[in-house]
Backbone as a ProteinNet text record, in pm:
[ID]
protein_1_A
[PRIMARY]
XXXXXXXXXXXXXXXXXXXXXXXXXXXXXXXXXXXXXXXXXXXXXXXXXXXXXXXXXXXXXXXXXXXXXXXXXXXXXXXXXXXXXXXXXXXXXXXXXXXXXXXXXXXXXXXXXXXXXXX
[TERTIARY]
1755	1622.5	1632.1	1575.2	1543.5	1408.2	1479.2	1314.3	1198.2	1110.5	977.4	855.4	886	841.4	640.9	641.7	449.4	428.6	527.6	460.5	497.1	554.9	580.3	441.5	416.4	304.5	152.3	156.2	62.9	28.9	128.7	114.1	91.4	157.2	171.1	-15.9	-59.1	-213.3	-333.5	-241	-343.8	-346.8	-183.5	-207	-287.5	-277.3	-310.9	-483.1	-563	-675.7	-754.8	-648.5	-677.4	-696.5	-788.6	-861.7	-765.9	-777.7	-665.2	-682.1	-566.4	-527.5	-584.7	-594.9	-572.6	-466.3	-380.4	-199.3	-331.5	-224.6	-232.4	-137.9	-210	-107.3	-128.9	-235.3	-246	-284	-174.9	-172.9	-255.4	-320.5	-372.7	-299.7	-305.6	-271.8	-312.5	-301.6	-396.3	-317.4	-197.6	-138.1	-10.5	30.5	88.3	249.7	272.4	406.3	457	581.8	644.7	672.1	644.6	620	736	868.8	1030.3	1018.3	948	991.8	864.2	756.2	709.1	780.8	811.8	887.4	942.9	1073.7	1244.4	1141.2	1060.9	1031.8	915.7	843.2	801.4	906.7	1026.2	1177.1	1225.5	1233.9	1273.9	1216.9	1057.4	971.7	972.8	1037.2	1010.8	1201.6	1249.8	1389.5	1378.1	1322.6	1280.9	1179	1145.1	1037.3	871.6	870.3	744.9	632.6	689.5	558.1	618.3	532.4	606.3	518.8	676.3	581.7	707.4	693.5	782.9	756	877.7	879.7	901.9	803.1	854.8	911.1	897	971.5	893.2	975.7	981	942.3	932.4	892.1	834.6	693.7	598.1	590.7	529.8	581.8	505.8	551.1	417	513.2	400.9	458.8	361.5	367.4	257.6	297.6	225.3	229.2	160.7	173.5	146.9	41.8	122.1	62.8	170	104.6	176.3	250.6	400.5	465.3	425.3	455.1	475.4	527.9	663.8	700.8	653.7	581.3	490.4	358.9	286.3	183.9	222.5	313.6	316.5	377.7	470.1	464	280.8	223.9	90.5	35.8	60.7	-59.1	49.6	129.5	232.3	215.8	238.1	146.6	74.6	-60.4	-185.8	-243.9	-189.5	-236.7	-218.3	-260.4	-197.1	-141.2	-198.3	-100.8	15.6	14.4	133	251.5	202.5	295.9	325.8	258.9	268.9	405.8	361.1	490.2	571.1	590.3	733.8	784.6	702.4	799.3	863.9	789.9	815.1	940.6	952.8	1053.4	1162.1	1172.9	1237.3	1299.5	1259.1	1329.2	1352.5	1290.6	1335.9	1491.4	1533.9	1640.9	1753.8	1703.3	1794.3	1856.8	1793.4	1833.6	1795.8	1870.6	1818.2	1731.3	1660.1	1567.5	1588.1	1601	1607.7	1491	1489.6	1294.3	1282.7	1385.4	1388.9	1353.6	1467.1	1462.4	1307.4	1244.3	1124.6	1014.4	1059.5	944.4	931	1056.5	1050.9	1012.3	1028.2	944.2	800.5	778.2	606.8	560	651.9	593.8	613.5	718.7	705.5	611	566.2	479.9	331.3	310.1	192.8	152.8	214	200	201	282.1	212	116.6	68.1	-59.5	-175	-131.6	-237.5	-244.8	-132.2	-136.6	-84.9	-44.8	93.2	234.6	320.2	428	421.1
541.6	514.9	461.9	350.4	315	366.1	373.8	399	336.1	382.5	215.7	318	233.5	246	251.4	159.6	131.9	301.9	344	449.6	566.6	576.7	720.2	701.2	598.9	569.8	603.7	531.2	566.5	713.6	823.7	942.1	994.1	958.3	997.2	995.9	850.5	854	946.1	997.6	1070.8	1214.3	1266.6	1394.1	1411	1324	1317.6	1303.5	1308.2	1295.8	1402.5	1515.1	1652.6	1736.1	1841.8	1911.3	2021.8	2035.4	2111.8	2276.7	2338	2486.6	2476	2346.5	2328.7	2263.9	2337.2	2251.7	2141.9	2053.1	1951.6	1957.1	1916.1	1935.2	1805	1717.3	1574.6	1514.5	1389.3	1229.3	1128.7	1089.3	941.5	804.6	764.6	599.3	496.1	348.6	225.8	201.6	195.9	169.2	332.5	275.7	385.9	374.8	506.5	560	646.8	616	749.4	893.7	938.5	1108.9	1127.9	1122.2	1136.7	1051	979.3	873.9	949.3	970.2	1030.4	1190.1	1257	1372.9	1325.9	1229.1	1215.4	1152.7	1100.3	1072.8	1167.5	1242.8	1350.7	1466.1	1468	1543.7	1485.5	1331	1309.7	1293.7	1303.9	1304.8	1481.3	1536.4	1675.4	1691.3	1605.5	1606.5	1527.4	1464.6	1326.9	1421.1	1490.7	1611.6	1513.6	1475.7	1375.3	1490.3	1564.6	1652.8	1818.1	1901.3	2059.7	2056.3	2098.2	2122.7	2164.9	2162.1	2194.3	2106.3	2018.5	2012.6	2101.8	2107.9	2271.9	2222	2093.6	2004.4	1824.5	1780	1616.8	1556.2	1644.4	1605.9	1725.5	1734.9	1656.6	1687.4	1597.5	1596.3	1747.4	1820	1947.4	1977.9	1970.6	2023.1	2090.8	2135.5	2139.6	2108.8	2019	1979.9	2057	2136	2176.9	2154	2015.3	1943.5	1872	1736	1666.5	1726.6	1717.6	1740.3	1670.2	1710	1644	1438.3	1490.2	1329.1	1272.3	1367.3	1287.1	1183.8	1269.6	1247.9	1139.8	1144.8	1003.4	897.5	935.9	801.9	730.6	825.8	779.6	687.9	739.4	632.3	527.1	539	375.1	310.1	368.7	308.8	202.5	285.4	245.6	138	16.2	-93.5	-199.1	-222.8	-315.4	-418.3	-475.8	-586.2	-594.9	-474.2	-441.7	-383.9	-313.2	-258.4	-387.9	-449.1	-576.7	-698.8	-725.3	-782.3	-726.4	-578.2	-518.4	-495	-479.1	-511.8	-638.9	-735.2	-854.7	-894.1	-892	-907.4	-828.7	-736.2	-623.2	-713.7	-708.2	-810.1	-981.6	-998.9	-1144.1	-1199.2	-1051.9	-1048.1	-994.4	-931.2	-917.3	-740.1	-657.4	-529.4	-412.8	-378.2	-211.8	-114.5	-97.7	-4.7	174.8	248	350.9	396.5	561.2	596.6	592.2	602.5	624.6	471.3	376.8	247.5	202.2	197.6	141.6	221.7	354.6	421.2	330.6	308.1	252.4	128.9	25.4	-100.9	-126.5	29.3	26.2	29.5	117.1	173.4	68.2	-28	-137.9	-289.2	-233.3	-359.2	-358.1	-207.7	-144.4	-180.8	-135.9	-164.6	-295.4	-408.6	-550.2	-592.5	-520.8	-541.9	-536.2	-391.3	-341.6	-453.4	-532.4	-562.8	-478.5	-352.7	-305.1	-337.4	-402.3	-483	-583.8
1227.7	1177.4	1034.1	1048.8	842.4	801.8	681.2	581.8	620.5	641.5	610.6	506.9	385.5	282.8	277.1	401.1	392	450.9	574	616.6	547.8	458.4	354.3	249.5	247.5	119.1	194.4	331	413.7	409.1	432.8	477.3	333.3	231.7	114.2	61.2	113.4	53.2	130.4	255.4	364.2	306.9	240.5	176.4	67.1	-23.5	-148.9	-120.5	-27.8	60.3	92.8	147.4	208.1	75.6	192.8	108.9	19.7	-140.4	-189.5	-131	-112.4	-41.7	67.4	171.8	323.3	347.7	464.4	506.9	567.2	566.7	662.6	750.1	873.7	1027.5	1118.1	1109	1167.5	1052.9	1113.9	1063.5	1178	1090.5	1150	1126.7	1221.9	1167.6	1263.9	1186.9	1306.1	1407.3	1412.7	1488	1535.2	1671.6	1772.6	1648.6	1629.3	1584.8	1607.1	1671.1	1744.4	1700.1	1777.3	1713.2	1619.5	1647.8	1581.9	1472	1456.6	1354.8	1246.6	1269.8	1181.9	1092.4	1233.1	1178.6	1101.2	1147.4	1003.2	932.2	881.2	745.9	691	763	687.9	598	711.7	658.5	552.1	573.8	438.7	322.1	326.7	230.7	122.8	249	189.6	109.4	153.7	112	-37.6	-41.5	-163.3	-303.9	-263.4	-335	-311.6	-259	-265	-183.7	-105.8	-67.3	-9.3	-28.9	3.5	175	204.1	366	436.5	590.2	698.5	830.2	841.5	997.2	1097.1	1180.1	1268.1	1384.5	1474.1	1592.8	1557.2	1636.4	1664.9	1747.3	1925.1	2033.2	2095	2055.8	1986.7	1851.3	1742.7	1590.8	1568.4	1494.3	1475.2	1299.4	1216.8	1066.4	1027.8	862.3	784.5	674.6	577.8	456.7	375.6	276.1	199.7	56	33.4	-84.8	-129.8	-189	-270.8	-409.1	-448.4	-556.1	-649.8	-753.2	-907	-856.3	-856.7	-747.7	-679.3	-570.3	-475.9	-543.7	-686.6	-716.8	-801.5	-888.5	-961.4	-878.1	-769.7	-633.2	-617.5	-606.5	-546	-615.9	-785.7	-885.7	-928.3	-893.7	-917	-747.4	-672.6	-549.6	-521.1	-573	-508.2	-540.4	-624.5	-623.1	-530.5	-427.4	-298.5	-336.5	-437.9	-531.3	-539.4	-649.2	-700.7	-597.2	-518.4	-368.2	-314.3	-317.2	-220.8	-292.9	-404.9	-510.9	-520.9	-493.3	-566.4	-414.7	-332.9	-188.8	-148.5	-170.3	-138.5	-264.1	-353.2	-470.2	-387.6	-365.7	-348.3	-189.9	-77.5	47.5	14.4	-108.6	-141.9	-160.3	-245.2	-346.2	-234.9	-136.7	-48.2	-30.7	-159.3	-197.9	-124.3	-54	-30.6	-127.5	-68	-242.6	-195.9	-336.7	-324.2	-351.6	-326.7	-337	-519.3	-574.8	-730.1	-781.7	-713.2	-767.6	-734.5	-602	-576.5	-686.1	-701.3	-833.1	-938.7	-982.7	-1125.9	-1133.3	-994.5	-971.8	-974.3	-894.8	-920.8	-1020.5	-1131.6	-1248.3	-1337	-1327.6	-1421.7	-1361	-1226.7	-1177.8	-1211	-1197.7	-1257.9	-1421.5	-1496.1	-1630.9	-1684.1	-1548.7	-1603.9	-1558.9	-1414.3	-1387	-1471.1	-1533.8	-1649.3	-1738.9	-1755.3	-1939.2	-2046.5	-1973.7	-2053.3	-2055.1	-1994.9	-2026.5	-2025.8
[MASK]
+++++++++++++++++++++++++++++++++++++++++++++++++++++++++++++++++++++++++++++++++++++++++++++++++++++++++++++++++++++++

């Protein structure tokens, strides 16, 4: 399985959503995604510190998320500009580079701040 970066951000913006001191236990999404593939990247989201939770099985996906981390939360506001997600992905498969969850942070965070008009 590879990373896919839209759907950690996806799930990432669905927690950051829920109501605070309620787990979350269903994900929505527009399109069909396989139960396993959501698990390993909920696993690895909780491996990444991006969110406190538990996978409890894979087939069928069943967890609970807890809440977004410290990590998780500044993932979110370097995120959430579709723009800016959108350029630093596209830069990012232009160049040909594997991105790490650290390296893609620091892309947002420096794509963000020229968005702003801070760099």
């Amino acid at each position: 399985m590879t990373r896919d970066f839209d759907l950690i951000r996806e799930i990432l913006f669905q927690v950051e959503k829920s109501p605070s001191g309620e787990p979350l236990q269903f994900l929505s999404f527009k399109h069909k995604i396989d139960d396993a593939v959501v698990g390993e990247h909920l696993q690895l989201m909780i491996e990444a510190d991006l969110i406190d939770g538990e996978v409890l099985s894979l087939r069928p996906v069943s967890f609970v998320i807890k809440r977004l981390t410290w990590t998780g939360q500044d993932f979110v506001s370097n995120a959430r500009n579709d723009t800016v997600w959108r350029r630093v992905m596209a830069d990012a498969k232009a160049k040909g580079t594997s991105v790490t969850m650290s390296v893609l942070n620091g892309l947002l965070t420096k794509g963000a701040q020229k968005y702003a008009g801070l760099g």
